[in-house]
N, C-alpha and C positions, 0 to 999 in steps of 0.2 A: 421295173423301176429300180434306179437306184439307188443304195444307202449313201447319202453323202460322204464323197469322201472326206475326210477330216486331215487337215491341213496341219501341222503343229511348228511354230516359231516360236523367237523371242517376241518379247512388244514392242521393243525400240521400233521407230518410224520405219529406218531401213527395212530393219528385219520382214515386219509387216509388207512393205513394198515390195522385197523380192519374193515373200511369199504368195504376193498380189500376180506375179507372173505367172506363177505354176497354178492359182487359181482364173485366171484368165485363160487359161490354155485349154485346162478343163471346160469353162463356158461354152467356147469356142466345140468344142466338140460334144456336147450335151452331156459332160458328165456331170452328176450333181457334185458341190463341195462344199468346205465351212473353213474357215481360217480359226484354229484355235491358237491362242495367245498364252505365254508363260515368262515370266521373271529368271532368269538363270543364275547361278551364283556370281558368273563372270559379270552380267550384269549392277550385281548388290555389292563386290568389295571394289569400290573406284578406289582407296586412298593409297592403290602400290601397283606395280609393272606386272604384268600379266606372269611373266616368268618365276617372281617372287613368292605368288601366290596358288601357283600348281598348273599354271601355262593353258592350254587353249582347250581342255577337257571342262574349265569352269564353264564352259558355253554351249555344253551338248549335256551335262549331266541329265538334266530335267530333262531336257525334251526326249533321251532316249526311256526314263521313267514311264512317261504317257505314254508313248508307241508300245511299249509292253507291254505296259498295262493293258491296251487298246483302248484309251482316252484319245490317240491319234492315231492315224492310219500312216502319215509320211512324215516325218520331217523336212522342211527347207532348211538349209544350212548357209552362210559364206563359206565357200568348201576350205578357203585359207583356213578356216579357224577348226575344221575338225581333227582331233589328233590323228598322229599317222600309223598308229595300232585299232583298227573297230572291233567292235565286239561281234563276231559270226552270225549272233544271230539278229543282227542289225544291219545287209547289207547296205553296199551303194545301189541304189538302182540305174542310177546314170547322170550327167553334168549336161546344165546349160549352156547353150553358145556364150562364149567367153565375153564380158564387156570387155571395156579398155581395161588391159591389165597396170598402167602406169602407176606411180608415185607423183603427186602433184605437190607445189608450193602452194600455200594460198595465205595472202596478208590480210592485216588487219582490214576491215570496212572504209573505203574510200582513203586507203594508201596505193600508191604504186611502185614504192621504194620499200625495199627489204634491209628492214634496222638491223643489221647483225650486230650491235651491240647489245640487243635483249637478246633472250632465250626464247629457243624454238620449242615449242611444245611437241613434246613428243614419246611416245612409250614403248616404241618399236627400238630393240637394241639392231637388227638387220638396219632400220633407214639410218640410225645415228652412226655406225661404223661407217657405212657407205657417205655417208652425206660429209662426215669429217673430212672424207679423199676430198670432197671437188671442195669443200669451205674449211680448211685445216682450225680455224677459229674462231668456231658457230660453237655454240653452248646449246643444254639442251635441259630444260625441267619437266619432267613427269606430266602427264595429261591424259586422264582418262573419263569414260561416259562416251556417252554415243557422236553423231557425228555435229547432230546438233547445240549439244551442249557445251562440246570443243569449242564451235565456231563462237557463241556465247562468249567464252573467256576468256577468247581472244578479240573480239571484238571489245570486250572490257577492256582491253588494254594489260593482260596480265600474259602477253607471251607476243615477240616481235613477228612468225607466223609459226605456221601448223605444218605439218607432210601428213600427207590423207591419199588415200587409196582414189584415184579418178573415176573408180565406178561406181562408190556410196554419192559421191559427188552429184553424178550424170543420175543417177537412179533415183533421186532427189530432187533432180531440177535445179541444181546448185552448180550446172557448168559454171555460170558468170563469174563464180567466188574462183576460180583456177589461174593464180597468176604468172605460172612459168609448172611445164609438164615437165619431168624427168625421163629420159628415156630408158631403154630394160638395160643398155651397156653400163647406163651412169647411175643408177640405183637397180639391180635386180630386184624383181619384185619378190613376194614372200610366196612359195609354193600354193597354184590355184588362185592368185588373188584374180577379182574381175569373173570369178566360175562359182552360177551356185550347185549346189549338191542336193541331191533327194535321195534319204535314205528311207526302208521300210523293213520289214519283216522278214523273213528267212520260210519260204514254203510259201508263202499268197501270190497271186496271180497281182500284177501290176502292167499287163500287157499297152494296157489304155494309154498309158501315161508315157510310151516308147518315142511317138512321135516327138514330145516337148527334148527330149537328151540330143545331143549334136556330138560328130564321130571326134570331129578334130579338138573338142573341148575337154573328150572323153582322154585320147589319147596323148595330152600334154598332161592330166593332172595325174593317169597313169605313171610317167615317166619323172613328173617333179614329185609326186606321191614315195616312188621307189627312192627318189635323191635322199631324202628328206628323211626315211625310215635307215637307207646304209648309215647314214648320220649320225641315227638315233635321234630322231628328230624331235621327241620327248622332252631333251634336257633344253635348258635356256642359255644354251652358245646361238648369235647369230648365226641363221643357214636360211639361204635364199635360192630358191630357182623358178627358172622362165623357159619353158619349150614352147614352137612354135611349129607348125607342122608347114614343108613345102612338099606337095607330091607322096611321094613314096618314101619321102622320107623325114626326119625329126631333130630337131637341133633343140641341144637344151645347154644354156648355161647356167652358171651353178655359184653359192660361194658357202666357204665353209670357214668358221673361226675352233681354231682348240680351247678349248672351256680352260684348259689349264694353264696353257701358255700366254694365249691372246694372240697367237701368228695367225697368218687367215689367207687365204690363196680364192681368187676366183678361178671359174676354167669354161671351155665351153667343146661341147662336144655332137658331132651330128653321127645319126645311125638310121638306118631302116624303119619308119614309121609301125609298122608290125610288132615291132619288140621294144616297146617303148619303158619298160622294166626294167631290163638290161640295158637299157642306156645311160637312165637313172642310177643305177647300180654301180654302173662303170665309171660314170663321174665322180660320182661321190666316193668310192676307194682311189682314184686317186686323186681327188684333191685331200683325202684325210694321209695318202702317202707323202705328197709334196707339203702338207708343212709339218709332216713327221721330221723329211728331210729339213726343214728348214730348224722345226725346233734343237735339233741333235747338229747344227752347222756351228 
């Protein structure tokens, strides 16, 4: 008999619901499990932009606490939100098949016209750059809390609409709210969105759990993982990438802004699905080479 395995998220709805997959999975194959819940920092400061506040590490601190401690045996993550340095002895164990990776619009409740004269709620500096190009003069105010509570304040009437990730959306139940999808050329999305992540321990057996990870979800978040680290993906310059595997081989586009300058180059690059690190790699030196060159023109 089994010791259940112990499941570790945040509490938000989503959270809990994609953790509800990796514990479905387990059902499905008779292994015992427990969904254990936790508050994270990134969670408790809403009143500033993620970036301001020490960027996407507020949302793993705790949960890698319990897995050490062994209060949890895995973590579920949104794999966008883990940083792109881990701690060794906190491996990946492997990524789920990717939902929809998109960027979605969604308006106010029973609008179907987009007021661009209010402000778009939003706290992502990646969709605000991107979204200037196709609306040169959409405005944007801060908006943070989970996906529910977004939709809340906009429904309030305190922001003309929201850009939200298509997969909390769909994971939700809340396709209906999606009023116009962006496509990855017209917002790249943020490295891994749409992919969740299971991390665990360093030396434990986690063979069980092999079947629920998928090859091709593994090997885009490898290769947007590597973009995103040549970047230094730490700091709070917008950097965005999207690979998508055909066959044998792996196309990732990419976009990167210089924190100092503010020039910002997208690019997009295809290579052999096998070395998906190195392709990573190679985009991201040169888009950091092309707006060298641009900054120094």
């Amino acid at each position: 008999m089994h010791t259940p395995l112990k499941i570790g998220t945040r509490e938000s709805k989503l959270a809990v619901v994609q953790a509800e997959q990796l514990a479905a999975f387990c059902d499905k194959t008779g292994l015992p499990c427990e969904i254990v819940t936790m508050k994270t920092t990134g969670d408790i400061i809403l009143d500033r932009r993620l970036d301001e506040v020490g960027g996407k590490g507020l949302f793993v601190k705790e949960l890698d606490i319990a897995l050490r401690e062994g209060r949890t045996d895995v973590s579920v993550h949104s794999a966008k939100d883990l940083p792109s340095e881990l701690p060794d002895d906190l491996p990946i164990l492997g990524f789920s098949r990717r939902e929809d990776p998109r960027d979605v619009l969604v308006l106010p409740k029973g609008s179907n016209v987009w007021d661009l004269d209010r402000p778009v709620g939003c706290a992502s500096s990646r969709r605000m750059l991107q979204l200037r190009d196709l609306y040169p003069n959409v405005s944007f105010e801060t908006v943070r809390g989970n996906v529910l509570t977004r939709l809340r304040k906009l429904d309030e009437g305190q922001y003309g609409a929201l850009i939200l990730a298509a997969a909390g959306l769909k994971r939700l139940g809340l396709e209906k709210r999606i009023s116009r999808y962006f496509s990855t050329e017209e917002l790249i999305p943020a490295a891994c969105q749409g992919t969740l992540c299971v991390q665990g321990r360093a030396g434990e057996d986690y063979n069980e759990l092999s079947p629920f990870f998928d090859e091709d979800a593994a090997l885009a978040a490898r290769a947007e993982r590597a973009f995103i680290q040549a970047l230094n993906g730490g700091c709070t310059s917008p950097i965005a990438a999207y690979a998508e595997r055909d066959g044998d081989t792996l196309t990732l586009r990419g976009l990167y802004r210089s924190e100092t300058s503010g020039n910002y180059r997208r690019g997009v690059l295809t290579g052999p699905a096998s070395r998906p690190e190195a392709l990573g790699v190679t985009l991201g030196m040169r888009l950091i080479m092309e707006v060298e060159r641009k900054d120094q023109a």
